[in-house]
C-alpha positions in Angstrom: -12.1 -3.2 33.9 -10.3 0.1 33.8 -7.1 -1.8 32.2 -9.4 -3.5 29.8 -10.8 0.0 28.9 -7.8 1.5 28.7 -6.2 -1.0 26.2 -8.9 -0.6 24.0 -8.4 3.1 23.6 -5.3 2.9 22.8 -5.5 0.2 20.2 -8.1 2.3 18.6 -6.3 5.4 18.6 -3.3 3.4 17.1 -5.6 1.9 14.2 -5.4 -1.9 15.5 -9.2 -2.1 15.3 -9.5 -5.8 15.8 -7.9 -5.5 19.1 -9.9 -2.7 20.0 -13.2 -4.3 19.3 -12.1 -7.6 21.2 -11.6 -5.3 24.5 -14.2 -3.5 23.9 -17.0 -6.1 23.7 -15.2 -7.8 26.2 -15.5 -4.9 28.9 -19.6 -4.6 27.5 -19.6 -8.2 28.6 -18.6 -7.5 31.9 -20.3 -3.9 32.7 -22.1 -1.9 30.2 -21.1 1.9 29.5 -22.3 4.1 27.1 -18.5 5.5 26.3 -17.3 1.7 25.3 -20.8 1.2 23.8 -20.1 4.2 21.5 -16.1 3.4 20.9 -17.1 0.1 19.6 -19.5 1.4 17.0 -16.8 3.3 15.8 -14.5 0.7 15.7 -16.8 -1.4 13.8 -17.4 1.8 11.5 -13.7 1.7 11.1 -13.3 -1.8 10.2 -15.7 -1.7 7.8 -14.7 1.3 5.7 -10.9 -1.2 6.0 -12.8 -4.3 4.8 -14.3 -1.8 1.9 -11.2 0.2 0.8 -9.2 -3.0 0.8 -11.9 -4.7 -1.3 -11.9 -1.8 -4.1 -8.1 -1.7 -4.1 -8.2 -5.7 -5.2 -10.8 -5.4 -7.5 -8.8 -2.1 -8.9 -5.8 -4.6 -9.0 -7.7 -7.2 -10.4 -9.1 -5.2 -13.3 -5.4 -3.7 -14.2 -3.9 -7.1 -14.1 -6.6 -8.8 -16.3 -5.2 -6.6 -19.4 -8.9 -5.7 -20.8 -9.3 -3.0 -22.6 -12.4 -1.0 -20.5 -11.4 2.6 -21.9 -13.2 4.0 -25.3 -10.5 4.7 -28.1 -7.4 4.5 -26.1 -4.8 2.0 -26.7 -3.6 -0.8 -24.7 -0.7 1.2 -23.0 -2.5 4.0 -22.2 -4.8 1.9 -20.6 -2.4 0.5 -18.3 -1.1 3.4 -17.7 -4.6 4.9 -16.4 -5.1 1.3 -14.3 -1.8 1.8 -12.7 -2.3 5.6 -11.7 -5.6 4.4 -10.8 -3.9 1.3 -8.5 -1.8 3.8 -7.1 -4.6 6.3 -5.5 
């Protein structure tokens, strides 16, 4: 159980979240504990604001690579060039 607990922590604290939240649902399986109960809310906190960051970043991607012109009165370059900078962030 300790090992268990203990594996978890440290794949949280080293951002491999889906590790993490297999130990730590797997050690509420066994015993429950308020600590573990709490680390895997923020886990799934964590993985979440991934899954969300990573979907504006492809939609970001998507709208620079579609080559539509969403900006009022700026040319086609500029455009791109405000996609990528905006891409990049």
């Amino acid at each position: 159980m300790k090992s268990i607990n203990r594996h978890g922590t440290a794949a949280y604290y080293t951002n491999r979240l889906r590790i993490a939240r297999k130990d730590f649902s797997h050690s509420l399986s066994i015993e429950f504990s308020t600590q573990i109960a709490e680390y895997l809310i923020k886990v799934n906190k964590g993985i979440e604001k991934v899954k969300f960051e990573a979907y504006e970043k492809l939609k970001r991607q998507v709208l620079y690579s579609s080559g539509v012109d969403f900006t009022k009165g700026e040319s086609q370059d500029e455009a791109r060039k405000h996609g990528a900078m905006l891409f990049k962030d």
